[in-house]
N, C-alpha and C positions, 0 to 999 in steps of 0.2 A: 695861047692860053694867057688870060691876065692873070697876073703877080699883084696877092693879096696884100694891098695895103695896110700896116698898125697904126692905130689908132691908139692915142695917149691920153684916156679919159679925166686924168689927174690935170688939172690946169696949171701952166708954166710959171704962174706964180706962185706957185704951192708950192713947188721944185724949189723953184729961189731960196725958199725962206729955209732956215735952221730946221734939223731933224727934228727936236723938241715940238717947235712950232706947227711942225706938217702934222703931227702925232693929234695935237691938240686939235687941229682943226678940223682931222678928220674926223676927232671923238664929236667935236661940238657938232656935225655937218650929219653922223649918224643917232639917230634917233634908237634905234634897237641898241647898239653897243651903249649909248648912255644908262637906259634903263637898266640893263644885265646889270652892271657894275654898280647901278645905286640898290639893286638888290643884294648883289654878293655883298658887299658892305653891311649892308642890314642886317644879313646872315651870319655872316661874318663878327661879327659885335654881338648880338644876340648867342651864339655860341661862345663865345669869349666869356660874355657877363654869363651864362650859364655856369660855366666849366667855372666859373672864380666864386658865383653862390654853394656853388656843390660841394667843392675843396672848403671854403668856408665853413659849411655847415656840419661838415664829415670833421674839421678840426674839431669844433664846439661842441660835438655830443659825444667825442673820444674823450676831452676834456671834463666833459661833464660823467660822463659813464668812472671816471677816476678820483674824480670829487667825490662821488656818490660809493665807492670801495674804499676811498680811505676814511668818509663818513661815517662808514660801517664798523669798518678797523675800530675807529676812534670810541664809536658808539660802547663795543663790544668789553675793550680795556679798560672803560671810564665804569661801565657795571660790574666786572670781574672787580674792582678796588673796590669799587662800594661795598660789594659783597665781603671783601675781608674785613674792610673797615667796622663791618656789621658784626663781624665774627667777633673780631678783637672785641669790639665794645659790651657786647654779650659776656663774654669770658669775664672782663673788667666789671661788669655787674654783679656777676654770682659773685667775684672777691668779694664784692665792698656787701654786698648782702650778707656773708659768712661772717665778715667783720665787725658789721651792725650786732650780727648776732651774740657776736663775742662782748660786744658793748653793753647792750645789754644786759648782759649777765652782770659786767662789771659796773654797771649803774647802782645795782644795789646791793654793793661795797661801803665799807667805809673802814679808811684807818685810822682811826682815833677820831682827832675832829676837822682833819685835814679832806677838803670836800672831792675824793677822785671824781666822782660821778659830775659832779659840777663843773670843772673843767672837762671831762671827755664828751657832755655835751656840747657846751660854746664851742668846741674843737670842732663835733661836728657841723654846727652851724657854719663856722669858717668855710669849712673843705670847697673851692672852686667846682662850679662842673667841671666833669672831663677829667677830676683829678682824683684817685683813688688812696687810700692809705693804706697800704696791706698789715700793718704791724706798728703798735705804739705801745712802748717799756717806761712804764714810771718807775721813777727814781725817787730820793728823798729830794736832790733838789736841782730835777733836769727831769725832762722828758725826754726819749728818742723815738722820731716817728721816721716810717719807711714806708716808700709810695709808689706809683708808678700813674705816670702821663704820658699823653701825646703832641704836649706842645707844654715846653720846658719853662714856657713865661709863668704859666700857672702857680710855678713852684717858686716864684718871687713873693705873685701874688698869695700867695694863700703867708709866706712866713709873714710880709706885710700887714698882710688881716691879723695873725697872730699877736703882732707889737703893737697894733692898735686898738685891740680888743679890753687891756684893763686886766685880761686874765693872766696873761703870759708876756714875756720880756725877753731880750737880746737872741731871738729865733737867728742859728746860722746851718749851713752848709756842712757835711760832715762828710758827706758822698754822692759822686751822679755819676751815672752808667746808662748808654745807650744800647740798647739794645733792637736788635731788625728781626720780625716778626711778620712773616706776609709781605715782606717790600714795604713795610712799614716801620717808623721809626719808634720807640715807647723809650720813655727813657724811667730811669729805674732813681731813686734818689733815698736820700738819708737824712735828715736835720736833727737840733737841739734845738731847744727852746726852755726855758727858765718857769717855771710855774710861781704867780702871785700867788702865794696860798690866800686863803678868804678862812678866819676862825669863825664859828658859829660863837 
């Protein structure tokens, strides 16, 4: 019986050369094994860039869907203030309407020839927006008025307009109280003020 000769279909140069090298020549010398591997690669990458637009995209609308709840938050606390702010101002209205009213009455006063009506006017004219006077006491020769604002610069301005109006002189400070109201600040105040009297 003859004994099967092997036959070594690798060529003895192949052999020779570095592992690496054989690896390499085999890939370049196979045509099937080349294409697989430029497809797995494509595959390969194409799932990659998938997987990294997906997690990207799933960050940005988690991101966004929290933007858009705290938007709402924000939306929701910015109307609740309005809303009280609205109250407060309302309330602060019927005062100075009740006030008015009181003025009025007191327009068509007079004590001797001393003009009250004539300064409780110009007074009004002064008065700042925003700035209320709940209560003003004539005196022979002082006035005291008591108010109540929501931004206490008012209460400069308006004794300012007083010293420069011709009517009244040396307007000061007698008392200020803050008071919170709705998460709101009002501050509550007191002054003097000197009346020019004007003789007819």
């Amino acid at each position: 019986m003859e004994k099967l000769k092997q036959v070594n279909l690798i060529p003895k140069e192949v052999l020779r050369k570095p592992f690496l090298r054989r690896l390499f020549l085999i890939y370049k010398k196979n045509t099937y094994l080349r294409n697989f591997s430029v497809f797995f690669l494509i595959v390969a990458a194409a799932s990659i860039t998938l997987l990294s637009i997906k997690f990207s995209l799933k960050e940005d609308l988690e991101k966004t869907v929290y933007a858009a709840k705290e938007a709402k938050l924000k939306l929701a606390r910015f109307q609740s203030q309005l809303l009280r702010i609205e109250k407060i101002k309302l309330e602060l209205i019927r005062e100075d309407s009740s006030q008015n009213q009181e003025l009025e009455l007191l327009f068509s006063t007079k004590a001797m020839s001393r003009k009250y009506f004539e300064l409780l006017t110009v007074m009004a004219e002064l008065v700042p927006q925003d700035l209320w006077i709940n209560r003003c006491s004539l005196f022979e020769d002082k006035i005291q008025i008591s108010g109540s604002t929501l931004d206490n610069q008012l209460i400069t301005q308006f004794m300012d307009k007083l010293d420069d109006s011709g009517f009244f002189n040396n307007s000061r400070f007698t008392s200020s109280e803050k008071q919170e109201r709705d998460s709101h600040i009002i501050y509550n105040f007191q002054i003097y003020t000197d009346p020019l009297w004007r003789v007819e």
